[in-house]
C-alpha positions, 0 to 999 in steps of 0.5 A: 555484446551490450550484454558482455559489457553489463556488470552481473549484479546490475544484468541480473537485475529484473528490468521488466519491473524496474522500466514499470516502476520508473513509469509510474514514478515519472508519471507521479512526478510530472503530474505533481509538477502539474498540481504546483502550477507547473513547478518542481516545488514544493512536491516534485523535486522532493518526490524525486528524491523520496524515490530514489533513496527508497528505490536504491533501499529497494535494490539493497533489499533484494539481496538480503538471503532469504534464510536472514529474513526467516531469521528477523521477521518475528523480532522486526514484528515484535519491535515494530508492535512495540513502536505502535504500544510508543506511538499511543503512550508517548507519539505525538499528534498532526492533524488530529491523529496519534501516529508518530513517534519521535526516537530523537534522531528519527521520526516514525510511522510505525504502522507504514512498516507493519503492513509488509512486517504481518504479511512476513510473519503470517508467512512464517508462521505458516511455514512453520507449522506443519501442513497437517496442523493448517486447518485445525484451530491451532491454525487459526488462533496465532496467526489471528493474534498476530493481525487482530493485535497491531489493528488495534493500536493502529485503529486507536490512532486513528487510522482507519485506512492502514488498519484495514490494509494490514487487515487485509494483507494478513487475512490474504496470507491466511486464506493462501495458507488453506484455512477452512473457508468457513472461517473467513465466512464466519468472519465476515457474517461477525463483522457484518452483524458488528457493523451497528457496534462498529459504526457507533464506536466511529469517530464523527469525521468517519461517520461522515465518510460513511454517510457521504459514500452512502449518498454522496450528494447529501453535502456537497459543500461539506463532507461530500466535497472531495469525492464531489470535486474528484469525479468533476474532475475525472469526468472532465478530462474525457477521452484524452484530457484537458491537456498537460498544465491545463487542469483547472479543477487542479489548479483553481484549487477546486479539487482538495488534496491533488497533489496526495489521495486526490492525485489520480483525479489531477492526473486523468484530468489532463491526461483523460481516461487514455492515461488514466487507463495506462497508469492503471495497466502499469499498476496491474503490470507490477501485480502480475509480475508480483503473482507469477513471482509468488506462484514460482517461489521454492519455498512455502514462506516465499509463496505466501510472503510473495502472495501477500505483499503483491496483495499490499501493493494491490489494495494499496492502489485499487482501495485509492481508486475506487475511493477517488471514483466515490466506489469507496469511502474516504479513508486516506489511502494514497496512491503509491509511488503516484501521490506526494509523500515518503510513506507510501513509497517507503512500503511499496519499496519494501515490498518489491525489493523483497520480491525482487530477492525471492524473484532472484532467488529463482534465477539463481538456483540459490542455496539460500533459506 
């Protein structure tokens, strides 16, 4: 009878995502409530409204045909790549770092878009190249270009921590595409043997960052103070946490950045490692909705298009958390739809609308593509 009474378009809506998704949301705005001192400004009520224009963005997404996202995925790359080319030669600088660019009506981030954008043009190219042709050298070679030339722009900025997740989201759609193993193995022997290089050519403040993950304890009035104050603060909260309102590692301003990267510390502080536990299963929840999505797709783009923006959405919040525990360096990774910032939710919202349109695609028995 309810059902009767649903219009189509909103029942055919993938509700189990959704009630997920509005969970995580809720908890990071009640949690950035918390982090002002129990007030919906100045983070709160700007989030809430982040949230619901991008969620709204993301419903519109998903209805776009997939044979129109084929069609656009290489020119979106392209414009986007030369975003980042403005962002280095006329982008201007907040905080010490090169990443936005002004258009005079907009400003941008141009590698927040780049994360889902490789992962759809990877997919692509994949789909079209011939099964035969996946293993051999011509394989390799474009789809290396593709990930290798927008990590670089982005490394100049710098931005460690988004460089690394549009390396990764990449990489993941090359290894679902079945490249030969030992190219990845090759990989990583190189990276490992350029670690020295590497590490030189840092700026200070990510050498310190290195050092501090290495042994966190060596400064922790300085560089260690973070990661210091963070696991104060999880540990802190215990089984069921301090209470709503009432973290005082948050609210003292003990703990830096609560109310963004550090936002899952603020969070398990009050609501223990029970709530900690339930956010991280919603989380896991979104992902294996993602994955069951991917592992039913029809067609080849969509396979590995799902695959790797459910990936983006996965090292998005685990790279966060084990950064947040002192498991991972600090490299400014925020928690999605959690931590304070239009960003991160800007992408996750991509992620999932064009996930949602391959899991409709599925429902519908479409003629799509």
């Amino acid at each position: 009878m309810i059902a009767s009474i649903i219009p189509q378009p909103l029942a055919r809506l993938p509700w189990r995502l959704i009630w997920l998704v509005a969970l995580i949301c809720t908890i990071g705005i009640v949690t950035l409530y918390s982090a002002a001192g129990g007030s919906m400004s100045p983070w709160a009520s700007k989030q809430a409204v982040v949230i619901l224009g991008f969620a709204l963005m993301a419903v519109a997404i998903s209805y776009i045909p997939e044979g129109f996202i084929k069609g656009v995925t290489f020119p979106t790359y392209a414009a986007i790549l030369v975003l980042l080319v403005l962002v280095e030669a006329i982008g201007f600088t907040t905080k010490g770092a090169q990443r936005w660019v002004d258009l005079g009506f907009i400003r941008l981030q141009p590698s927040e878009f780049m994360k889902p954008a490789v992962v759809l043009a990877l997919a692509r190219f994949y789909d079209l190249l011939p099964a035969a042709e996946v293993k051999k050298f011509r394989g390799l070679w474009p789809a290396a270009a593709l990930v290798l030339v927008p990590f670089a722009f982005i490394l100049l900025q710098p931005d460690l921590g988004t460089a690394t997740m549009v390396m990764v989201g990449g990489v993941t759609v090359m290894f679902l595409a079945g490249l030969p193993m030992w190219y990845f193995l090759s990989a990583a022997a190189a990276i490992g043997a350029a670690l020295p290089v590497v590490y030189a050519l840092m700026h200070e403040y990510q050498r310190k960052r290195v050092l501090i993950f290495m042994d966190p304890e060596a400064d922790p009035l300085g560089a260690g103070y973070h990661i210091t104050q963070s696991k104060i603060a999880i540990g802190s909260g215990g089984l069921w946490g301090k209470g709503y309102l009432q973290g005082s590692q948050s609210h003292l301003k003990y703990l830096p950045e609560g109310h963004t990267d550090f936002v899952f510390a603020t969070f398990v502080e009050e609501w223990g490692l029970v709530g900690g536990a339930l956010l991280i299963i919603a989380f896991y929840a979104v992902v294996l909705w993602g994955m069951r999505v991917a592992s039913k797709a029809r067609t080849r783009f969509s396979q590995l298009g799902a695959a790797g923006l459910t990936m983006t959405i996965f090292f998005y919040v685990t790279v966060n958390l084990m950064m947040v525990m002192g498991l991972a360096p600090v490299v400014g990774i925020p928690l999605p739809l959690v931590s304070f910032g239009g960003s991160a939710v800007m992408t996750v919202m991509i992620c999932l609308g064009l996930l949602m349109g391959i899991e409709r695609q599925q429902r519908t028995r479409s003629t799509l593509g």
